[in-house]
C-alpha positions as CSV (number, residue, x, y, z in Angstrom):
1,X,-76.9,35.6,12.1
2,X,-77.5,36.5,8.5
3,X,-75.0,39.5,7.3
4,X,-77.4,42.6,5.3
5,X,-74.9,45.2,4.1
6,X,-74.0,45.1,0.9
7,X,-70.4,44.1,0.2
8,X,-69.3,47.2,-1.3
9,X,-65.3,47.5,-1.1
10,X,-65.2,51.5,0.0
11,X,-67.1,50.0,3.0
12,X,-64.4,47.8,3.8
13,X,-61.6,48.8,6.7
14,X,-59.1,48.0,8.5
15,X,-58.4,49.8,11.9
16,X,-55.2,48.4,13.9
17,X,-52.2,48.9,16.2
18,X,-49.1,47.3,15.7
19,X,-45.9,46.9,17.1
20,X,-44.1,49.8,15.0
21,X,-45.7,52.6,16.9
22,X,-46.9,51.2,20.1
23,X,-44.7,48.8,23.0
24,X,-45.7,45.9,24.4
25,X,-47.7,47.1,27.5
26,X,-50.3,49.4,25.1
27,X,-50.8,46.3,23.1
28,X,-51.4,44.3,25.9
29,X,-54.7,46.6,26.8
30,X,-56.1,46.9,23.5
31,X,-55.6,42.8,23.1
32,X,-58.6,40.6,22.3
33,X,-59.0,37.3,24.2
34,X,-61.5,34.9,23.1
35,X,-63.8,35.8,25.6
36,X,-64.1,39.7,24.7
37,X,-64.0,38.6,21.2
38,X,-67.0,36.7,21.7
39,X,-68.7,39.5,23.3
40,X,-67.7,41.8,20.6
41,X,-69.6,39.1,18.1
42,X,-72.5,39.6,20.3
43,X,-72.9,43.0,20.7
44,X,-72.0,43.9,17.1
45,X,-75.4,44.2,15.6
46,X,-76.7,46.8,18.3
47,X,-73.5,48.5,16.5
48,X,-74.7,48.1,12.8
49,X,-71.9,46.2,12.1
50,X,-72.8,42.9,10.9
51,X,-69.0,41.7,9.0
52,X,-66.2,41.7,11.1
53,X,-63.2,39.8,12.1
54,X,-60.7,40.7,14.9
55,X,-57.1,39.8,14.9
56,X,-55.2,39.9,18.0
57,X,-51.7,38.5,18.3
58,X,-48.5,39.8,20.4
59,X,-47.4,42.1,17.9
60,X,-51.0,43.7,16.7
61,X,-55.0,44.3,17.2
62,X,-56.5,44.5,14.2
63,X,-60.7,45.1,13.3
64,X,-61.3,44.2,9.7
65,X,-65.3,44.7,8.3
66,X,-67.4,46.5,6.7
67,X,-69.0,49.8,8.2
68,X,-70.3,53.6,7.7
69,X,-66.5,54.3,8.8
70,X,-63.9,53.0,10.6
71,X,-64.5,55.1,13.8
72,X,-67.9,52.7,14.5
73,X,-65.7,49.8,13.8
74,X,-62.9,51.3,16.6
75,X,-65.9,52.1,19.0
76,X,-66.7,48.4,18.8
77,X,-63.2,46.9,19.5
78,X,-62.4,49.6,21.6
79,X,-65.7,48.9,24.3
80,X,-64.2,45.6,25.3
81,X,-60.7,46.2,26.0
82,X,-58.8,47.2,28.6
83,X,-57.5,50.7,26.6
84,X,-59.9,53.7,25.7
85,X,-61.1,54.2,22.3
86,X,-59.0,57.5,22.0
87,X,-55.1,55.6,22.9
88,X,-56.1,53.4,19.8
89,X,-57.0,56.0,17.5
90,X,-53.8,58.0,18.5
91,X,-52.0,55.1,17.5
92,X,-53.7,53.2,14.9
93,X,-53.8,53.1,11.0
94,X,-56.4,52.9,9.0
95,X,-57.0,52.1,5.4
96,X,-60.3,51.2,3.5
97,X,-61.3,49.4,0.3
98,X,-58.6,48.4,-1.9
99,X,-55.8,49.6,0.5
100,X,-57.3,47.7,3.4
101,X,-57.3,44.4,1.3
102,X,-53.8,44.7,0.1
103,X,-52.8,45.2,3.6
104,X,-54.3,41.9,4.3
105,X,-52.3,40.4,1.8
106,X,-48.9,41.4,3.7
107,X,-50.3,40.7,7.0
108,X,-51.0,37.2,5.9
109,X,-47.3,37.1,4.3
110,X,-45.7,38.0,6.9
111,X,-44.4,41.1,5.2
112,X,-45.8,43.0,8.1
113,X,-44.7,40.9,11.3
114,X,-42.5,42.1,13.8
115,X,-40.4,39.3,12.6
116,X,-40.3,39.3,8.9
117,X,-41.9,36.3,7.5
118,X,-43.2,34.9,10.7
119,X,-45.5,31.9,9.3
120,X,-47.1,32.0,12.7
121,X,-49.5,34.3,11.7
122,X,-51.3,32.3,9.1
123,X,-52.1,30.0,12.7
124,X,-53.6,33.1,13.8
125,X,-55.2,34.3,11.2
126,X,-57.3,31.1,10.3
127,X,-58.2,31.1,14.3
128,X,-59.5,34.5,14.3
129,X,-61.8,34.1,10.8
130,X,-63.0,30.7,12.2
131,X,-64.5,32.6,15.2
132,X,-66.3,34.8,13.7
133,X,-67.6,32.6,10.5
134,X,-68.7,30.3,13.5
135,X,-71.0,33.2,14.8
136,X,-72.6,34.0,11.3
137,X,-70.0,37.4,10.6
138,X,-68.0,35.9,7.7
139,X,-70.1,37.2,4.2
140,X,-69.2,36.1,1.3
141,X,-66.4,38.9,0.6
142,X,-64.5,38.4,3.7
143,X,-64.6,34.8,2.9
144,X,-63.4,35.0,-0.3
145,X,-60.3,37.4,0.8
146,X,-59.6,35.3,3.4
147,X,-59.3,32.4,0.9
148,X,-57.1,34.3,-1.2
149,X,-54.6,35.2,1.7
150,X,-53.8,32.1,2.7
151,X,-53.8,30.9,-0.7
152,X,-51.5,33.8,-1.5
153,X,-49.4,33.1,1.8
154,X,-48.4,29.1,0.4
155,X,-47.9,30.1,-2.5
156,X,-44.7,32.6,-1.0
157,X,-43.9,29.9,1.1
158,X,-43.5,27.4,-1.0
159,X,-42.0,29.7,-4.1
160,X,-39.4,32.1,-2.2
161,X,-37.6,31.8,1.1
162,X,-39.3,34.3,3.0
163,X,-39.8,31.9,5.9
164,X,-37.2,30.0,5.5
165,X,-34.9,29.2,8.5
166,X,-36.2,29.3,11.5
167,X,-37.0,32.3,12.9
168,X,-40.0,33.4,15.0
169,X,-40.7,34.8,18.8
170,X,-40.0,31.4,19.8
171,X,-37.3,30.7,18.1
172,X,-35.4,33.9,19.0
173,X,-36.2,33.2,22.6
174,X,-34.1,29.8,22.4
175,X,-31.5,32.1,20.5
176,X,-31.2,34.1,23.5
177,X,-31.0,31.2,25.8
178,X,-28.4,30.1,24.0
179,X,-26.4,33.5,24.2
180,X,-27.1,34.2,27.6
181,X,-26.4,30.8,29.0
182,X,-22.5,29.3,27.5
183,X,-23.7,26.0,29.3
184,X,-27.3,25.1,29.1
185,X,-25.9,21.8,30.9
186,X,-27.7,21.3,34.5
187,X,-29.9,24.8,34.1
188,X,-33.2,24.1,35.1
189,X,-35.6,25.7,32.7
190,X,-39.6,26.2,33.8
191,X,-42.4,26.9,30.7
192,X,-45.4,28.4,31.9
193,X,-48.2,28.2,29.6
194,X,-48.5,25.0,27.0
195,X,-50.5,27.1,24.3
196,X,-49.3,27.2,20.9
197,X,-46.4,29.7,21.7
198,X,-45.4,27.7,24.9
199,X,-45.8,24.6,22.4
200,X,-43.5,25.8,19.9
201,X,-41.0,27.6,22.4
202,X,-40.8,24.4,24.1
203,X,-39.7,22.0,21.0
204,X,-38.0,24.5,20.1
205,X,-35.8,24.1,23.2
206,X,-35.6,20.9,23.0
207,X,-34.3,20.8,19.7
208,X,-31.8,23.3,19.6
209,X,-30.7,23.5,23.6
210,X,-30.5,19.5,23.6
211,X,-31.6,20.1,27.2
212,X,-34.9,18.0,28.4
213,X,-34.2,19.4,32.0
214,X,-38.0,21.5,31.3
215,X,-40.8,21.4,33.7
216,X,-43.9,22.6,32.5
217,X,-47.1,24.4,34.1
218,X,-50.6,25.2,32.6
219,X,-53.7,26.0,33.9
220,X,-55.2,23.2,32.4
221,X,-52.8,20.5,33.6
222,X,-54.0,17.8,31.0
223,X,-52.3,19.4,28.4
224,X,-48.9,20.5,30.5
225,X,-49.0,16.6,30.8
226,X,-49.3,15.5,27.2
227,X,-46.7,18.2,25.8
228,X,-44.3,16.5,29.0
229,X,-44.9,13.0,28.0
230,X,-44.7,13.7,24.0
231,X,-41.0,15.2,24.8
232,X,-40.0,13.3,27.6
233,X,-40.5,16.2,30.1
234,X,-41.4,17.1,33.6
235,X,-44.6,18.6,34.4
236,X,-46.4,20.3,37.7
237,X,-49.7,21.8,38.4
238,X,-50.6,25.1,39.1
239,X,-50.3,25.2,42.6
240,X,-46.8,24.3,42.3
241,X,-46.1,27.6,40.4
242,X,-44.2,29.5,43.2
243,X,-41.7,26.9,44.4
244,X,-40.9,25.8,40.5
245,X,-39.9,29.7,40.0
246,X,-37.7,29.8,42.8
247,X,-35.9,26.6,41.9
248,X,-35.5,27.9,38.2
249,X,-32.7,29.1,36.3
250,X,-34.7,29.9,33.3
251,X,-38.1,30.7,33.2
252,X,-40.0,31.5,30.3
253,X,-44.1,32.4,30.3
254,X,-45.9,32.6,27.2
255,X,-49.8,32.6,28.9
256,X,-52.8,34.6,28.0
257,X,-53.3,35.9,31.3
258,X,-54.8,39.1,32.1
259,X,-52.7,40.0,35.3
260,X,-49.2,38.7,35.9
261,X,-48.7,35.2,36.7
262,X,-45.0,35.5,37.6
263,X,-44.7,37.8,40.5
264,X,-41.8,39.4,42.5
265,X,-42.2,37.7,45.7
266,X,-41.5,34.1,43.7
267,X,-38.5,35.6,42.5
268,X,-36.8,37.3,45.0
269,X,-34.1,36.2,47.2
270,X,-33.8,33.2,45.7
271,X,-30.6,33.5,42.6
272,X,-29.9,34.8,39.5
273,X,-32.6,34.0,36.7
274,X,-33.2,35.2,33.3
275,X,-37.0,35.5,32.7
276,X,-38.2,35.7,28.9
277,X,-41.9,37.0,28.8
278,X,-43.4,35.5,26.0
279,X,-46.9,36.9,26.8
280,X,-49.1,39.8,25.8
281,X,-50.4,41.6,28.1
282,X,-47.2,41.2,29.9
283,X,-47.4,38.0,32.0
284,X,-44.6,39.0,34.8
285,X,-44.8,41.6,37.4
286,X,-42.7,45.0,36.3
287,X,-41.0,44.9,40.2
288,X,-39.4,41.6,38.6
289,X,-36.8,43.6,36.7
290,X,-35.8,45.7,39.4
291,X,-34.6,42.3,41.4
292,X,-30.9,42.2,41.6
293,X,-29.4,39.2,39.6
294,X,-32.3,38.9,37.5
295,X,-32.5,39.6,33.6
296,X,-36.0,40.1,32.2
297,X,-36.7,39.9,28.4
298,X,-40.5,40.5,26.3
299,X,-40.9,40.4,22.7
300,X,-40.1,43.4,22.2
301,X,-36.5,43.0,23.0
302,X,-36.6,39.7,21.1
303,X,-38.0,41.0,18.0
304,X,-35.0,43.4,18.3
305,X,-32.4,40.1,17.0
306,X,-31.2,39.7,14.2
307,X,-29.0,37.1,12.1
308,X,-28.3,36.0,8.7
309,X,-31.8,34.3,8.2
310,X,-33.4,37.9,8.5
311,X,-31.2,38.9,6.4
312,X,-32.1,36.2,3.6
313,X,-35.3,36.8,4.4
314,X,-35.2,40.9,3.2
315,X,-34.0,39.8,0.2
316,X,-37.1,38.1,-0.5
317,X,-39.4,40.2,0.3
318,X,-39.7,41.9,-3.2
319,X,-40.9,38.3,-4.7
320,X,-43.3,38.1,-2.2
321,X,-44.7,41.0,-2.7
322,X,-44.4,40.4,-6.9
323,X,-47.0,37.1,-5.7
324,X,-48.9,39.7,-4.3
325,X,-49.7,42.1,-6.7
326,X,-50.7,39.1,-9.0
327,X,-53.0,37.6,-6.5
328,X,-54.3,40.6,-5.5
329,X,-55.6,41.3,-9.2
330,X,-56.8,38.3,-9.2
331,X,-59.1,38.8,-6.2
332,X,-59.9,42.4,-7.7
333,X,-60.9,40.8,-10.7
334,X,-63.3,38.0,-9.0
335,X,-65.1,41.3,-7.1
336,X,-64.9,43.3,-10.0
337,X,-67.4,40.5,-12.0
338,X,-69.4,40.1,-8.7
339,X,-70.3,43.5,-8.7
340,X,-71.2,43.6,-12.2
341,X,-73.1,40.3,-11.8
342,X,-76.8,42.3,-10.9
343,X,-76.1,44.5,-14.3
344,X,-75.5,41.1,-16.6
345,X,-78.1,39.0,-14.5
346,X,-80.5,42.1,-16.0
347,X,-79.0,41.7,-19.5
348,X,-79.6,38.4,-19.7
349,X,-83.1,38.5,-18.5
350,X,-84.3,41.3,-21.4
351,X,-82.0,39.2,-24.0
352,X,-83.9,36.1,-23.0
353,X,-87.7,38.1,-22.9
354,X,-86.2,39.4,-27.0
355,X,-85.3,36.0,-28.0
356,X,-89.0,34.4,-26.9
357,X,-90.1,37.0,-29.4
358,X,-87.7,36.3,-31.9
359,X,-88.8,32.1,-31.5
360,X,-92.6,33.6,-31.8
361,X,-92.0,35.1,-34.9
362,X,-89.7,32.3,-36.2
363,X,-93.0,29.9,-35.3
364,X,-95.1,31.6,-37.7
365,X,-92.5,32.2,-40.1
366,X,-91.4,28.6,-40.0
367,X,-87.9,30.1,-39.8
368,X,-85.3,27.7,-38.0
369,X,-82.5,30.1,-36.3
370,X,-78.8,29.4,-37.5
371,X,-78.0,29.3,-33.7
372,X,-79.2,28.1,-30.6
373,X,-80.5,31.1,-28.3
374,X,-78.9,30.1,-25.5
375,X,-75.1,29.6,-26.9
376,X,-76.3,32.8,-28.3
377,X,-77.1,34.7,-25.4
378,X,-74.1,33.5,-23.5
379,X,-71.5,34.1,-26.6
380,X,-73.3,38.0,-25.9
381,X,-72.7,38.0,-21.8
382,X,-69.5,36.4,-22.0
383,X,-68.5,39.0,-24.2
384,X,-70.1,42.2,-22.4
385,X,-68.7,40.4,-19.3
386,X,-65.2,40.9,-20.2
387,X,-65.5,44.4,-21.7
388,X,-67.1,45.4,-17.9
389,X,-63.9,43.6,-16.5
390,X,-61.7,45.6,-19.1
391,X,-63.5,48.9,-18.9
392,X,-64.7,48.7,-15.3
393,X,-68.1,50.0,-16.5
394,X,-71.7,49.3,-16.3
395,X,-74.6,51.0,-17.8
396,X,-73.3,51.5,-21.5
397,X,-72.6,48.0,-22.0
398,X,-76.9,47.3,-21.4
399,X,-77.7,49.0,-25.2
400,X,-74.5,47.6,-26.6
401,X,-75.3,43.9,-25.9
402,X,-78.9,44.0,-27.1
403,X,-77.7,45.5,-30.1
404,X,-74.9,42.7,-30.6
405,X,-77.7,40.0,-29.7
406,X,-80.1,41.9,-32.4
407,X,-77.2,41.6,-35.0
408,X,-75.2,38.3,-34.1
409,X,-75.9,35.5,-36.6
């Protein structure tokens, strides 16, 4: 579809929960799977909203577009979800034109990640503008922010340490293996769900338990196998989900499942387990925790640790957000001169309708100019161009480069 409003940044908002004021279970009904995101796309112009991209990870829901105000652009995400439009706007923040593009700017740093400088976002980020360019709701402002962001978000990688180490969801699950269990030795450890969380979770296991005692399950079992054969694994299919719990020590899901996958009846009576949930919505049954001998973690609780490498990572926050405040002016700059762009595309038009009098009088006159009108015109726009950057102003600078074009040599 072709995007018709007008990019104007005091249209722009962002509407969100996050982590900080809401648990994993709220989350978990106001998250966005790819198939209610896709009916969001689809409904969206019956909405008048016709720029939009939603970004929904474990730790947040977020609507970014442009609209009339951010209560139509709630009313959209809100009519697919499993919450009510009224939970989310208890809990959510909003901000709107420049303060909603800043927040962008830490969302895609990592400034603003249950973890601090969780890179995984960027992952998400890319995935959730991709979808929505694909389906004609990316204009050119969104694009060009989104640009920016990631931009913005390698240049902090690769200039400060704010994600250095390693430390994510995934990571800290392994972390918490390791504390929970002194001897990973001969524990058998089950992965449900071989997305990229399971993906990373898993290699992560591999790499700092040293264990390859894994079986893995996926509803698509193609790619349960491939994950298995890259890292020398086991793998099992679906149906096989019930007995592999039961003969777990460890069991870890990290699935984008609607309803729980893991459920009581698998677990009980049959030993101790720790169970790290991985998923949001939650992915194991609540009864779960209430089973003697069983210890059950979510993100939540992982999100909770918290080591030296966080610790770095604070520190480095304030360059990060130093990168940010230049980049952002950068950005604000590049709309700045696209907003001004109808006001000097006008300028130039009656400079260029003055100068083809000019050459008819200089005809007659047999008068050759000293300067070529075009390098004259543009020495003019260039000029009134940077004093509308500078000034942030419009409709004085129309008189003033007509009279500089009238006078220039």
């Amino acid at each position: 579809m072709q995007t018709s409003r007008p990019a104007n940044i005091s249209n722009f908002f962002i509407a969100g929960i996050n982590y900080k004021k809401t648990d994993a279970v709220t989350r978990g009904k106001l998250a966005v799977n790819n198939e209610q995101y896709a009916q969001l796309l689809s409904i969206a112009p019956a909405n008048k909203v016709d720029s939009f991209f939603i970004l929904s990870t474990c730790n947040r829901t977020e609507i970014y577009g442009f609209a009339d105000d951010a209560a139509q652009l709630i009313d959209l995400l809100c009519s697919k979800t499993a919450g009510n439009k009224n939970t989310f706007a208890q809990l959510a923040y909003v901000k709107q034109g420049n303060y909603a593009v800043e927040h962008l700017f830490h969302v895609g740093a990592g400034l603003d990640s249950q973890i601090l400088g969780d890179y995984e976002i960027i992952g998400q980020l890319k995935h959730a503008v991709k979808f929505a360019r694909e389906r004609g709701f990316i204009n050119c402002f969104l694009d060009r922010l989104v640009g920016c962001v990631l931009q913005t978000s390698k240049i902090i990688k690769n200039d400060t340490r704010l994600s250095g180490g390693t430390v994510s969801v995934s990571f800290a699950a392994v972390q918490y293996i390791k504390g929970f269990c002194a001897q990973i030795a001969g524990k058998k450890i089950l992965l449900v769900g071989t997305g990229k969380i399971g993906r990373n979770t898993c290699k992560n296991m591999v790499d700092y338990l040293g264990t390859t005692n894994i079986t893995l399950i996926n509803r698509s079992e193609n790619k349960a196998a491939e994950l298995a054969n890259e890292l020398g694994l086991q793998c099992a299919p679906m149906s096989a989900l019930a007995a592999c719990i039961a003969d777990a020590d460890i069991i870890l899901s990290a699935t984008n499942a609607e309803q729980p996958t893991i459920l009581s009846e698998y677990v009980q009576n049959n030993g101790d387990k720790l169970i790290i949930d991985l998923s949001v919505p939650h992915n194991v049954d609540p009864l779960v925790k209430q089973l003697p001998g069983v210890t059950l973690v979510n993100v939540d609780d992982l999100s909770r640790l918290k080591d030296q490498t966080l610790q770095r990572r604070e520190a480095e926050a304030p360059k990060a957000k130093m990168i940010i405040a230049e980049q952002l002016t950068s950005f604000m700059d590049w709309y700045q001169m696209r907003k001004n762009a109808p006001a000097l595309h006008a300028i130039k038009t009656k400079l260029n309708e003055i100068s083809a009098g000019q050459n008819a009088v200089a005809k007659v006159s047999g008068v050759c100019p000293l300067i070529k009108i075009e390098e004259k015109i543009q020495r003019v726009i260039n000029g009134i161009a940077n004093k509308m950057r500078a000034q942030n102003q419009q409709g004085c600078h129309y008189i003033e480069a007509i009279n500089e074009f009238m006078g220039a040599g």
